[in-house]
N, C-alpha and C positions, 0 to 999 in steps of 0.2 A: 881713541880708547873709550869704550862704554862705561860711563860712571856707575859708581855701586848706588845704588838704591837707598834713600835715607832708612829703609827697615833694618835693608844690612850692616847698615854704616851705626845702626842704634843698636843692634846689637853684638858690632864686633866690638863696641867702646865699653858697651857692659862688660862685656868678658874679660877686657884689657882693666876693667879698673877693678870687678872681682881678681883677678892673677894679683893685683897692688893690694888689696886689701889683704890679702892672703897671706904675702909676704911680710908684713905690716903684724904678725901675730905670733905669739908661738908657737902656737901648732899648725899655722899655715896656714887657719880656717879663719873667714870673715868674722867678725864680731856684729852680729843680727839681734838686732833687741826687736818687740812688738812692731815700735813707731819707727822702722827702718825701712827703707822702699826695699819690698822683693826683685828677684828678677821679674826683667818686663814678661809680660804673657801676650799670649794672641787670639783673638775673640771674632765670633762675627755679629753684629748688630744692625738687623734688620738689612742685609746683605751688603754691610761695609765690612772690610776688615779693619780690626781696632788693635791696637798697640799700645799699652802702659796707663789700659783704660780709658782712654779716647784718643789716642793719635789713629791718624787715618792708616790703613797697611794697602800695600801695592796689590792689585787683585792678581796677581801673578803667585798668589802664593796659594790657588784656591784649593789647593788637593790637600791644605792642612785646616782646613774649615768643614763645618758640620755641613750634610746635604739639605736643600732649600726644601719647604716644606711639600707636599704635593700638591700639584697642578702649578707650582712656580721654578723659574728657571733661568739663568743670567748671572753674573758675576757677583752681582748685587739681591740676587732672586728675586726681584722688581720685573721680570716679564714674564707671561705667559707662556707651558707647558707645553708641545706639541697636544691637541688635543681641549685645551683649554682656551676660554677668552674673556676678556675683559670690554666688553661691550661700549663701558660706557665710560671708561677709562679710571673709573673712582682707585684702583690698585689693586683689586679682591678679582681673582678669576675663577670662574666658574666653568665646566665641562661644555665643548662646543658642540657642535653639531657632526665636527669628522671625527669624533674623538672612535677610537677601535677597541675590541676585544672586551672584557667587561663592562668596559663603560661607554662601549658603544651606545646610541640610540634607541630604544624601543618605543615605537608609533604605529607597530600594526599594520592597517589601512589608513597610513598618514602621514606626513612629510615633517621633517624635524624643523624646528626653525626659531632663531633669538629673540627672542619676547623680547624688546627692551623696559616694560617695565616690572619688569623683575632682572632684568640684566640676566639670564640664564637661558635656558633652551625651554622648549616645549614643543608640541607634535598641533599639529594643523589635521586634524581627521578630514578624509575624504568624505563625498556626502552619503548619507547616513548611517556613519560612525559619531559614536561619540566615546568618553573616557579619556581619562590621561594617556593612556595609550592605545588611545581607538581601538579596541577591544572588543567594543560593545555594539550593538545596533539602536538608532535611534529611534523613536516612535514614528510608527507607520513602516519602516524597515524589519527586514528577518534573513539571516542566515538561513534559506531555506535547505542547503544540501552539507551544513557541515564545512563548507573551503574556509569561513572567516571573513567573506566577502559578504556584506549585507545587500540587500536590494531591496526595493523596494515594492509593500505589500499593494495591493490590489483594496480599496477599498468597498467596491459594490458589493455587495449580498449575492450571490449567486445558487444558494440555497444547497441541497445535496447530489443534484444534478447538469452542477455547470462549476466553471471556475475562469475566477477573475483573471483578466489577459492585459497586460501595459503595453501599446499600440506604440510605434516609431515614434510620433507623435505628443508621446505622454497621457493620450485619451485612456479611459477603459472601457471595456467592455467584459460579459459575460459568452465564456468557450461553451455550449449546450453540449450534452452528453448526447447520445446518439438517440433520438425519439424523442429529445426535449425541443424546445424553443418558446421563446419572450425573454423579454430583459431582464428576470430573472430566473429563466430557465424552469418553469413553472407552467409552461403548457405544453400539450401533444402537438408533434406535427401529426401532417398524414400519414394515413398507413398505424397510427399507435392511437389507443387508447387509455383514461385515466384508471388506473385500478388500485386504491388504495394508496394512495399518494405516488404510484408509480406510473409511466408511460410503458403500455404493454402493446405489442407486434399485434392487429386485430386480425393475422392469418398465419397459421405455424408455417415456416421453413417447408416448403416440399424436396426437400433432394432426400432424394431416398426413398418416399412416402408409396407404402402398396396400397392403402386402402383407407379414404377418407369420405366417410358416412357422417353427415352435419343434418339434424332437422328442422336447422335453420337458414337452407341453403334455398334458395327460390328455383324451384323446377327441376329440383333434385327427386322429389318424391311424387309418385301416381297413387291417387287416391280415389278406390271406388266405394259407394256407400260408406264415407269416412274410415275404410278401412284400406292399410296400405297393401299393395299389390308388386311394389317395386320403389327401392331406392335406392338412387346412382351414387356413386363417387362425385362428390362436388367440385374433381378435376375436371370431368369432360372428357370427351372423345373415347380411347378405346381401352378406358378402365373399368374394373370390376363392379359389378353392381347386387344389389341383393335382393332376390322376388320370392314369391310364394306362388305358388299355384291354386293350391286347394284354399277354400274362402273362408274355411272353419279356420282357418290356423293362422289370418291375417291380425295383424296388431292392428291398434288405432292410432289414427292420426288427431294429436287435439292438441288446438292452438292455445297459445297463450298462457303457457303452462309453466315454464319455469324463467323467471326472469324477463315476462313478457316476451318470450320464445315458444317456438312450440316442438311439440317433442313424439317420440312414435311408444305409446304405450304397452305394453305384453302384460296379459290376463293373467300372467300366474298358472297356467292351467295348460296350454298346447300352443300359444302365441309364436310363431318364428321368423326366421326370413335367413333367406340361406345365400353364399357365394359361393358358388362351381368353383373348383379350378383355381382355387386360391393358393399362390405362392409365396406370401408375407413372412409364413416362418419354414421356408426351406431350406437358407440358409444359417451361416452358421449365429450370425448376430440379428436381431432387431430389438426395437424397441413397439412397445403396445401401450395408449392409452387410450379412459375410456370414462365418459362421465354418465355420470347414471341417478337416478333417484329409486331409492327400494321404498314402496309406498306402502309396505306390512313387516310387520317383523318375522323374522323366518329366512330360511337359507335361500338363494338364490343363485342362477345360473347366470353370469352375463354373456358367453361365449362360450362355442365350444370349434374344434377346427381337428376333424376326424376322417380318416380312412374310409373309404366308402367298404374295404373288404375288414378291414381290422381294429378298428373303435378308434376313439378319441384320442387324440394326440397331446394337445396342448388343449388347456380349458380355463379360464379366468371365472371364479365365485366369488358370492358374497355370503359367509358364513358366520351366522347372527350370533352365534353362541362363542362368548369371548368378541364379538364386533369386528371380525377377520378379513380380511380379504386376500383369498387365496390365489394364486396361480401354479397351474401343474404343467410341466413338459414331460412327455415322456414316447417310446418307441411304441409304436403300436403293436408291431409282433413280438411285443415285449411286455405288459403294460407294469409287471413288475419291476423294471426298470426306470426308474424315471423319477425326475428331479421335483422337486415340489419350493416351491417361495410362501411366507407368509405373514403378514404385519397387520397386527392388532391396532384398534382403537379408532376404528371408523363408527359413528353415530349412525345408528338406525334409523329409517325413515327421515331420513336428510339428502341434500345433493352430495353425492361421493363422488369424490376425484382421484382416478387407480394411476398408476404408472409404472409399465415394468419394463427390462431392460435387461436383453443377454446379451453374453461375450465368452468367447469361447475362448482358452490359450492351452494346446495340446491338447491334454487328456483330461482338463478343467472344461465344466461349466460356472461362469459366474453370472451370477443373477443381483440385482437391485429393484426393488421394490419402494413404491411412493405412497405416500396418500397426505391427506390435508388435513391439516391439525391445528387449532385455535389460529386461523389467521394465515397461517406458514402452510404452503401449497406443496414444500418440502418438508412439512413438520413430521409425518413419517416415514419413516426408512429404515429399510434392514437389507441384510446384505448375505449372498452364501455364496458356497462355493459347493459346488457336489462331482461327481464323474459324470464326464461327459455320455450323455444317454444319446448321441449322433444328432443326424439332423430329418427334420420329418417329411419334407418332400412336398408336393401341390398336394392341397386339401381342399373338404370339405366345411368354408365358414359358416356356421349360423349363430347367430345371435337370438336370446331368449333361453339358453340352455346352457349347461354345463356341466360338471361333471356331479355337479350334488343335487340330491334327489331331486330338490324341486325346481322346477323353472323359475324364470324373474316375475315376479309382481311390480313392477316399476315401470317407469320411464326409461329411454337411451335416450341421447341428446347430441352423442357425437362421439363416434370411434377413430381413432386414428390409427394406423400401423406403419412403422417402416421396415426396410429391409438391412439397416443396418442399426448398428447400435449408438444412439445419441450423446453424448458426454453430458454431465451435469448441468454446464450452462443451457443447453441447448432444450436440456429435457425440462427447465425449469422455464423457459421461454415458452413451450408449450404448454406446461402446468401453468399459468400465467393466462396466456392466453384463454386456457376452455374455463377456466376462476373467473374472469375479468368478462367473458363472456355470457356465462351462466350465473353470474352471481353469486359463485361461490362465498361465505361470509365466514 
């Protein structure tokens, strides 16, 4: 037979000798002064159980005791919590490393782990984290995309042209952008030149290209009594070229004329030079640029690209008043029909850099217009849209002429035309080019 426990066995003799005292009275009730021991009570201290103020009580009784503080656990609450530990045994526990759900761990980019001198947990950051909760990036490191994941920065200078590359190996190096190279991306390769702190293409893009006139091209131009007579496309073979016949109407040919270049000059007066048979703008898109020097103030013609039966089609001026530079498209058995572009603020008797640009969608013409403005080869631009005025078929190109009264008093230095329409980067690669070229400032 299992004996009674001395808790129960203390307090069935309390009750038995409460029942005697009771008895013992007249009205049945104990006689309790101050200084009279109460019934025993039950306590927990320091996870004993206590009985009549310190007798020890059987832990069997734990479901009538208070619950152990938090992160402690045992009969005696003397051991650690699921979740908690006591490292170092002193009795005090503190949150481990598996502990779950709120008081789980946060370390980030970093593994948890028990500091023994603090006896508690802390995060071990991965390399270049740092923070209590590796949170942060350390120096020399950067979150460069946003994950929370640092890495580590690149320290070479690569200037605005190249960027820093960490090799297998942990080497660095400088990535050159396309037309840069040196270690710090700071010089042209071939094929590019420096212009203005930048590496620029030294030959535009030919896809597309109908007609490229350069008077800086070697063997491109025939020259009798230093007057031109003929000059080719500086593609070669069986491209467009532009001559004169009659000798009164030849431009001059003189070297060394604009950015120690030389260039084919028109008198102002009758100067020309014509392309037969010219198809550049038959279609429905191209692009036209054209550098030029006007060397008097006053209107000038740079091109004109005309009907032999029905007048001028398309014409590129330089219109002094307001500093304009116009370009006109239009039907020639129409010539009231027709689209006109024009943007202000080219400088007079300076090198002028033009660029214009159609694109047709349905029953839209859209046109863009360039020129060079303090510095920016794209600094102007305007933009329209008008009805489509069709498309103008093989012409007659001459340069020296256009549609406004007077002929060019200037320099050309280099025409380009293509037959399709260039998007901005590509138009700017050329703007670039004849800038970097000619010395545009």
């Amino acid at each position: 037979m299992k004996k009674p426990s001395a808790l129960r066995f203390t307090l069935a003799s309390a009750f038995l000798a409460a029942i005697v005292a009771c008895a013992g009275t007249e009205d049945g009730l104990p006689d309790i002064t101050p200084d009279d021991t109460p019934m025993p009570s039950v306590s927990r201290d320091g996870g004993v159980a206590m009985v009549d103020g310190g007798t020890t009580r059987d832990a069997g009784v734990e479901s009538m005791m208070e619950p152990c503080p938090r992160g402690y656990d045992g009969p005696r609450c003397d051991q650690c919590a699921r979740g908690w530990q006591d490292g170092n045994a002193d009795g005090v526990c503190s949150l481990a490393c598996d502990a779950t759900g709120e008081d789980a761990p946060s370390c980030g980019q970093g593994t948890c782990f028990i500091d023994p001198t603090i006896d508690g947990r802390a995060c071990q950051c991965d390399v270049g984290h740092v923070g209590e909760a590796c949170d942060a990036c350390d120096v020399g490191y950067a979150d460069l995309d946003g994950d929370g994941v640092c890495t580590r920065e690149c320290q070479l200078e690569c200037g605005d042209y190249g960027a820093c590359e960490i090799a297998s190996d942990d080497s660095e190096s400088c990535a050159c952008d396309e037309g840069y190279e040196g270690a710090a991306c700071d010089l042209c390769v071939p094929g590019y030149v420096a212009y203005r702190g930048r590496c620029i293409l030294d030959t535009p893009d030919a896809d597309g290209m109908s007609l490229w006139l350069d008077a800086d091209a070697s063997g491109t131009i025939t020259i009798r009594n230093d007057k031109v007579i003929r000059w080719a496309d500086r593609r070669g073979g069986d491209t467009p070229e532009a001559t004169i016949a009659l000798s009164t109407l030849r431009p001059e040919f003189v070297g060394n004329a604009m950015n120690g270049r030389p260039v084919v000059r028109f008198d102002g007066v009758d100067d020309r030079l014509n392309v037969a048979d010219f198809d550049g703008f038959a279609g429905d898109d191209y692009t036209v640029f054209a550098l030029v020097y006007p060397r008097a103030v006053g209107d000038g013609g740079i091109f004109e690209a005309a009907h032999s039966e029905f007048g001028v089609a398309a014409a590129l001026d330089l219109v002094q008043v307001g500093q304009t530079g116009r370009f006109v498209h239009r039907i020639p058995l129409n010539p009231a029909q027709q689209d006109s572009v024009q943007a202000q603020g080219f400088a007079p008797t300076q090198p002028t850099l033009i660029g214009v640009r159609r694109w047709t969608s349905g029953l839209l013409d859209h046109y863009r217009m360039w020129g060079e403005d303090g510095g920016d080869v794209m600094g102007l631009q305007v933009d329209d849209t008008l009805i489509n005025a069709g498309n103008l078929g093989n012409l007659r190109f001459t340069l020296g002429t256009g549609l406004s009264e007077e002929p060019l008093d200037g320099d050309v230095a280099e025409i380009i035309v293509y037959r399709r329409a260039l998007d901005d980067e590509e138009s700017e690669r050329v703007l670039l080019y004849l800038a970097a070229k000619w010395g545009v400032r």
